[in-house]
PDB file as gemmi writes it, atoms N, CA and C in Angstrom:
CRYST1    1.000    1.000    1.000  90.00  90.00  90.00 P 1                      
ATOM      1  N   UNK A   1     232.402  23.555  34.762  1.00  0.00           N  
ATOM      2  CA  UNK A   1     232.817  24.105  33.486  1.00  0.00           C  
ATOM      3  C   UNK A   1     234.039  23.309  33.018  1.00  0.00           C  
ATOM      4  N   UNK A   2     234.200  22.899  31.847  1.00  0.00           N  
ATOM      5  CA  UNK A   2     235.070  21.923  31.032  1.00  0.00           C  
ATOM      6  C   UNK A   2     236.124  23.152  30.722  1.00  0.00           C  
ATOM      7  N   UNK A   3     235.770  24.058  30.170  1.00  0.00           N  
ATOM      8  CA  UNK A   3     237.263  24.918  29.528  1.00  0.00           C  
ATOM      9  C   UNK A   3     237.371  26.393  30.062  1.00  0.00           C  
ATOM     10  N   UNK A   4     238.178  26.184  31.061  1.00  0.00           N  
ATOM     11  CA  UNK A   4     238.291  28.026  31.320  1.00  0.00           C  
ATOM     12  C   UNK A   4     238.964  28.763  30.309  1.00  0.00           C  
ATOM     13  N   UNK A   5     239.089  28.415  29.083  1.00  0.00           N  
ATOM     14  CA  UNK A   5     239.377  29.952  28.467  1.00  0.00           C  
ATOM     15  C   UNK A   5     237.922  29.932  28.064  1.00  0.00           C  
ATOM     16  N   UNK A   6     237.386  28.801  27.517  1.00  0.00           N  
ATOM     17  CA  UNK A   6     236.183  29.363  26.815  1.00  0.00           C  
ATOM     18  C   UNK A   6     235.611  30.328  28.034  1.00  0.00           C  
ATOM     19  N   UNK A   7     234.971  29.410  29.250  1.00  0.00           N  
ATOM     20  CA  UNK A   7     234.557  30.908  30.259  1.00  0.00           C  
ATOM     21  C   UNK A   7     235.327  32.195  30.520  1.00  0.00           C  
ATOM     22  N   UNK A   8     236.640  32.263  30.316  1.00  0.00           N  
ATOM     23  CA  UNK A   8     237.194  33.541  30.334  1.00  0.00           C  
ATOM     24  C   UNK A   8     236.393  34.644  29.253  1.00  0.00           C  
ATOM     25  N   UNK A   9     236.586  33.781  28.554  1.00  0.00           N  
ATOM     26  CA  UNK A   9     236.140  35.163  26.729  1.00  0.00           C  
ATOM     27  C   UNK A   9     234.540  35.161  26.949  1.00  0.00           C  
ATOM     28  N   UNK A  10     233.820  33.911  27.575  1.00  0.00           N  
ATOM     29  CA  UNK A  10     232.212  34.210  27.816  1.00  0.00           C  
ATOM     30  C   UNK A  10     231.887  35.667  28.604  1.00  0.00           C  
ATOM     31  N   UNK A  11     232.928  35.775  29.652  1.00  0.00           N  
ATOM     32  CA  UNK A  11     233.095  37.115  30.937  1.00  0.00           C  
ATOM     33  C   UNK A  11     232.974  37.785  29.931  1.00  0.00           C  
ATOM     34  N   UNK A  12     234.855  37.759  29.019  1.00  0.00           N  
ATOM     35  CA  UNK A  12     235.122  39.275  28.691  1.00  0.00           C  
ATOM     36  C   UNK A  12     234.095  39.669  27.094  1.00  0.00           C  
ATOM     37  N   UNK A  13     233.093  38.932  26.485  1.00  0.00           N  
ATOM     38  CA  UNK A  13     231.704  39.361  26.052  1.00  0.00           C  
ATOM     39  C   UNK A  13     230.755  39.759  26.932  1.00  0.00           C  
ATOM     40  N   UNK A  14     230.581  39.155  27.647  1.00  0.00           N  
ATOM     41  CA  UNK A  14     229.689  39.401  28.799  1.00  0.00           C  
ATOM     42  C   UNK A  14     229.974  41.147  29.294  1.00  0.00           C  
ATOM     43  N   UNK A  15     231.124  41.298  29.489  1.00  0.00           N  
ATOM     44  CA  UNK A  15     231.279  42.498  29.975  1.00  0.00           C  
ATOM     45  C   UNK A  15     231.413  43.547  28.780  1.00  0.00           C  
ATOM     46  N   UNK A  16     231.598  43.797  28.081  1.00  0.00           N  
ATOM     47  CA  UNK A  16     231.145  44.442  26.822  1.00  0.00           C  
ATOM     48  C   UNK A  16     229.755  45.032  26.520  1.00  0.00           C  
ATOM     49  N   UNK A  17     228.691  43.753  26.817  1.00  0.00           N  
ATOM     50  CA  UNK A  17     227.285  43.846  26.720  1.00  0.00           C  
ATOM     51  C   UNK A  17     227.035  44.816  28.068  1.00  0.00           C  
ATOM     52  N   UNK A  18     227.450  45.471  29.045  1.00  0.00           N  
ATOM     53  CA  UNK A  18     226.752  45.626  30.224  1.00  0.00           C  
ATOM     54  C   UNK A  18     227.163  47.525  29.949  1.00  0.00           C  
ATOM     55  N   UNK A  19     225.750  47.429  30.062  1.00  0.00           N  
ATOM     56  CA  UNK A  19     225.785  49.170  29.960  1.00  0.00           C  
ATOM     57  C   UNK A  19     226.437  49.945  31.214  1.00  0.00           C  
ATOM     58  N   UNK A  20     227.814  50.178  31.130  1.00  0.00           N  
ATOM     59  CA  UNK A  20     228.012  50.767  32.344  1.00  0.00           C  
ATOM     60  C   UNK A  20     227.504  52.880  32.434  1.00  0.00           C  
ATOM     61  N   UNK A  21     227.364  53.072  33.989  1.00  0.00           N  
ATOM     62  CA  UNK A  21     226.729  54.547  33.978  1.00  0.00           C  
ATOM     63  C   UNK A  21     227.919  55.332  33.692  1.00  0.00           C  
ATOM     64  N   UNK A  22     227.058  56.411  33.115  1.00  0.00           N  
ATOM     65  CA  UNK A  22     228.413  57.730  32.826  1.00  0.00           C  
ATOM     66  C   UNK A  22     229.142  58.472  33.429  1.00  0.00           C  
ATOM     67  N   UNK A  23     230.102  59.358  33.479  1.00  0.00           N  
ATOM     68  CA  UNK A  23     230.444  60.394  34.369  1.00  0.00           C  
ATOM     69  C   UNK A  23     229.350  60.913  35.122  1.00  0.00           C  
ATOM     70  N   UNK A  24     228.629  61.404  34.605  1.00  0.00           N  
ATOM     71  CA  UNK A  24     227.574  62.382  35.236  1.00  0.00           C  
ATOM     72  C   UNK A  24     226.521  61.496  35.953  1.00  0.00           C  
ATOM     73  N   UNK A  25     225.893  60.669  35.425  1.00  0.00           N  
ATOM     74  CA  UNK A  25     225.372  59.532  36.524  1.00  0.00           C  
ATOM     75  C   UNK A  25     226.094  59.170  37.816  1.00  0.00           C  
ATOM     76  N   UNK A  26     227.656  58.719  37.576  1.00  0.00           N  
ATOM     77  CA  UNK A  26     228.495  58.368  38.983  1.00  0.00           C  
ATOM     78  C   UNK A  26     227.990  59.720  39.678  1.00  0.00           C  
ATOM     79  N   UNK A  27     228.613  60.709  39.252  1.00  0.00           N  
ATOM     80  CA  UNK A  27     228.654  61.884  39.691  1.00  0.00           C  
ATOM     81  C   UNK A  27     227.683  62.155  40.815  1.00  0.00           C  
ATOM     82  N   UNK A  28     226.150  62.469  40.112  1.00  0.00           N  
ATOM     83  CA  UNK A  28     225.179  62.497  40.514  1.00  0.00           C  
ATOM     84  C   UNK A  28     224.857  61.647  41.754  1.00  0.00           C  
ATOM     85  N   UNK A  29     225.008  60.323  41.505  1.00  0.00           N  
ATOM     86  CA  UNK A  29     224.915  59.399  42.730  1.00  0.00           C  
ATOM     87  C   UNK A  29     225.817  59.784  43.693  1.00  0.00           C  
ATOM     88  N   UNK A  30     226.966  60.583  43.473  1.00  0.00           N  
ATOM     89  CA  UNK A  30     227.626  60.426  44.638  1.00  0.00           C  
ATOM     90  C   UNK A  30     227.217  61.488  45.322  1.00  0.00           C  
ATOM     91  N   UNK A  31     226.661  62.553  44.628  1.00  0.00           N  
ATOM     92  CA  UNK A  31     226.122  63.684  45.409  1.00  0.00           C  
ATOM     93  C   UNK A  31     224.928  63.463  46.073  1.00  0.00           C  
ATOM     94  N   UNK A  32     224.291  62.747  45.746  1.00  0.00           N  
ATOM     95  CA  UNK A  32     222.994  62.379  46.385  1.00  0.00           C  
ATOM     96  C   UNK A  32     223.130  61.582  47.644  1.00  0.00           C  
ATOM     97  N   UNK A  33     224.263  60.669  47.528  1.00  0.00           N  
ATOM     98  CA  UNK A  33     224.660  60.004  48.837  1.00  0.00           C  
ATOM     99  C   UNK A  33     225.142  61.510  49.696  1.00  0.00           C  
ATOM    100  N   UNK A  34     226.143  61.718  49.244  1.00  0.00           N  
ATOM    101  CA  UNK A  34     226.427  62.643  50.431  1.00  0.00           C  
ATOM    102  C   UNK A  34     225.882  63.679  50.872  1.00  0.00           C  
ATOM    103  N   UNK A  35     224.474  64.347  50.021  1.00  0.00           N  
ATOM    104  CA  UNK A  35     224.330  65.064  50.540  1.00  0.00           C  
ATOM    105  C   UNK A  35     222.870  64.350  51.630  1.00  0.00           C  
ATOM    106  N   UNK A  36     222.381  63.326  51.520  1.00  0.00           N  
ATOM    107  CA  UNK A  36     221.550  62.860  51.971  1.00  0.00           C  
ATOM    108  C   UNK A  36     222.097  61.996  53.389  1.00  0.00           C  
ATOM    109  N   UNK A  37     223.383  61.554  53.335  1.00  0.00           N  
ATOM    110  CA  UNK A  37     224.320  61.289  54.786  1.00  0.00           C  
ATOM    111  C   UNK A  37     224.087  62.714  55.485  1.00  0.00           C  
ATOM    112  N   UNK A  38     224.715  63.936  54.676  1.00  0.00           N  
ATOM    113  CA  UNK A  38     224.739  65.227  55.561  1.00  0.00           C  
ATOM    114  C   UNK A  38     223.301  65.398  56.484  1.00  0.00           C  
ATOM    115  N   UNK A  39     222.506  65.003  55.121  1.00  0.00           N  
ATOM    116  CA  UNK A  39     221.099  65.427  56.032  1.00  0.00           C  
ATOM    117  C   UNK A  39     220.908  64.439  57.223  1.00  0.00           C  
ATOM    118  N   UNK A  40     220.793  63.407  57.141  1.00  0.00           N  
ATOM    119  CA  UNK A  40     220.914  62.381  57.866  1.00  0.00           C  
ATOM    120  C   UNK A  40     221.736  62.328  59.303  1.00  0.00           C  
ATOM    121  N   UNK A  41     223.144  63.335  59.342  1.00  0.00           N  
ATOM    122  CA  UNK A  41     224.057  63.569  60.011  1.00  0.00           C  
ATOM    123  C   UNK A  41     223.232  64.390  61.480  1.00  0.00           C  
ATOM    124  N   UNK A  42     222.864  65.946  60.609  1.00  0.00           N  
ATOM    125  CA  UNK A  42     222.081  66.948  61.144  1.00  0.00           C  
ATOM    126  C   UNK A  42     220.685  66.662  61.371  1.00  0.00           C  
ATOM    127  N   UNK A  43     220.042  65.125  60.784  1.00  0.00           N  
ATOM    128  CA  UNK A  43     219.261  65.057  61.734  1.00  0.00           C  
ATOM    129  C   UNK A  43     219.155  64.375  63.305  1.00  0.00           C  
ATOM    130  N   UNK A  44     219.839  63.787  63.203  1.00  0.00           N  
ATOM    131  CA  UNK A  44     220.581  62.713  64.291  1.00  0.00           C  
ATOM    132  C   UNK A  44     221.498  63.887  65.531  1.00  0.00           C  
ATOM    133  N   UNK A  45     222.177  64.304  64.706  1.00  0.00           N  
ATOM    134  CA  UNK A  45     222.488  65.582  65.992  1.00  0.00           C  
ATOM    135  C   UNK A  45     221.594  66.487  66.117  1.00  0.00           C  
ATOM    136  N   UNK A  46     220.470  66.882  65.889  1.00  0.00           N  
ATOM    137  CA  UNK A  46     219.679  67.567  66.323  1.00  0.00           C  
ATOM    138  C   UNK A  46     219.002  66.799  67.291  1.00  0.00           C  
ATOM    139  N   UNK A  47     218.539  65.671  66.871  1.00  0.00           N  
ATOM    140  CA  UNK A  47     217.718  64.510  67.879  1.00  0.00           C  
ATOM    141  C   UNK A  47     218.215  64.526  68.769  1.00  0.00           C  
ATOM    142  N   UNK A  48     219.987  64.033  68.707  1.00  0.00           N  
ATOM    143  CA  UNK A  48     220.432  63.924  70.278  1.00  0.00           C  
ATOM    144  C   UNK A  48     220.571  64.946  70.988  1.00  0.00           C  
ATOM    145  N   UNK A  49     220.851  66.155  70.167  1.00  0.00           N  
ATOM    146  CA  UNK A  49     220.589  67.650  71.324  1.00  0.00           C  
ATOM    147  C   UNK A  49     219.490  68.054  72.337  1.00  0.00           C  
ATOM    148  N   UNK A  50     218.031  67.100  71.454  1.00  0.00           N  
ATOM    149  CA  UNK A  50     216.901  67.813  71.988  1.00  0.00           C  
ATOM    150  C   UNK A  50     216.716  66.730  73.021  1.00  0.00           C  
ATOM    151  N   UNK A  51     216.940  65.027  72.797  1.00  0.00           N  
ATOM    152  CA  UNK A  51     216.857  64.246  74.076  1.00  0.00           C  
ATOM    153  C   UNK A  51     217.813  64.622  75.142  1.00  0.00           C  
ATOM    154  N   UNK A  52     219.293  64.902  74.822  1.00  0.00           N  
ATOM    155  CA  UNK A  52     219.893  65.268  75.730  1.00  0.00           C  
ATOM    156  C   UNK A  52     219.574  66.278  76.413  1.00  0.00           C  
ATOM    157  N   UNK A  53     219.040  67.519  76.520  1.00  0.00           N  
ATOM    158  CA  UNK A  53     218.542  68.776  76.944  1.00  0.00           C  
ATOM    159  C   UNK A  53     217.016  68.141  77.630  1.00  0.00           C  
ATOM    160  N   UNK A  54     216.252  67.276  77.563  1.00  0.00           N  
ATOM    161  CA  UNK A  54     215.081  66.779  77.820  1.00  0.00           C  
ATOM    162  C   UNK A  54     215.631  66.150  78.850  1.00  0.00           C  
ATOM    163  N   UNK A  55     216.570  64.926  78.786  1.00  0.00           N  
ATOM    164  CA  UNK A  55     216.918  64.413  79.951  1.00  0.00           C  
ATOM    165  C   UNK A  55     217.485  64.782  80.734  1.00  0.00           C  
ATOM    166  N   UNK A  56     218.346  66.153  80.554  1.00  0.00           N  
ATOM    167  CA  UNK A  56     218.821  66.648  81.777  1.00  0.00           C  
ATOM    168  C   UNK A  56     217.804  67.611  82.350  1.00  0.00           C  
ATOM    169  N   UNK A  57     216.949  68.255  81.725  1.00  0.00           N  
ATOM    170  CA  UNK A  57     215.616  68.706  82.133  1.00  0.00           C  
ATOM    171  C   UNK A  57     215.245  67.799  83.170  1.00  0.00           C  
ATOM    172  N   UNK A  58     214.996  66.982  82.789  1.00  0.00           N  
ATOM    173  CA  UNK A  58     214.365  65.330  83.845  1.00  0.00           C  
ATOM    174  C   UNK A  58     214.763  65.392  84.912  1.00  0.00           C  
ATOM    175  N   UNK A  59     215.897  65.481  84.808  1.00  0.00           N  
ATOM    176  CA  UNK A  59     216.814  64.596  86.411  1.00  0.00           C  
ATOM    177  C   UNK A  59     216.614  65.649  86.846  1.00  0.00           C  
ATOM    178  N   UNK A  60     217.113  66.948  86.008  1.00  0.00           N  
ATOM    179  CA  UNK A  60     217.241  68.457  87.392  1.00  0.00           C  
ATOM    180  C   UNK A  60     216.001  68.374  88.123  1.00  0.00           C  
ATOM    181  N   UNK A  61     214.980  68.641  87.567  1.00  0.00           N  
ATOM    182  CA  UNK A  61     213.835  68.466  88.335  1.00  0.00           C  
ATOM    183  C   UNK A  61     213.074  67.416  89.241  1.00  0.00           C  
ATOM    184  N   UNK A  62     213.545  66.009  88.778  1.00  0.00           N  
ATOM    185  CA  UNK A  62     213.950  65.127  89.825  1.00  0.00           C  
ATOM    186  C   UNK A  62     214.586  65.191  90.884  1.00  0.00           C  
ATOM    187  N   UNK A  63     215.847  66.149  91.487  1.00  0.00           N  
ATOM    188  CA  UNK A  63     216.902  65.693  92.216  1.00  0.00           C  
ATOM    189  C   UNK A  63     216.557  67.271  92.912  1.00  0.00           C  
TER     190      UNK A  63                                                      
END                                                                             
């Protein structure tokens, strides 16, 4: 690129044109992340409850 102001003011049009999301869109996304981590959380500790309880099942009856 020959002239950085011209690319400066190309950005700051550039960024003008870009539809950014609304309150309620951020919003939304962020609830959906977290509540889908939560789920994600409680499924993973449930998993490891039921292998852990399985494997000590195992050994007791092994030993």
């Amino acid at each position: 690129m020959k002239n950085p102001l011209k690319f400066i003011q190309e950005v700051k049009q550039e960024t003008f044109r870009v539809t950014w999301p609304t309150k309620k869109d951020t919003m939304m996304g962020a609830v959906m992340v977290f509540a889908l981590a939560s789920i994600a959380a409680l499924f993973f500790l449930l998993l490891d409850q039921i292998l852990r309880f399985l494997l000590n099942l195992v050994l007791t009856i092994n030993f």
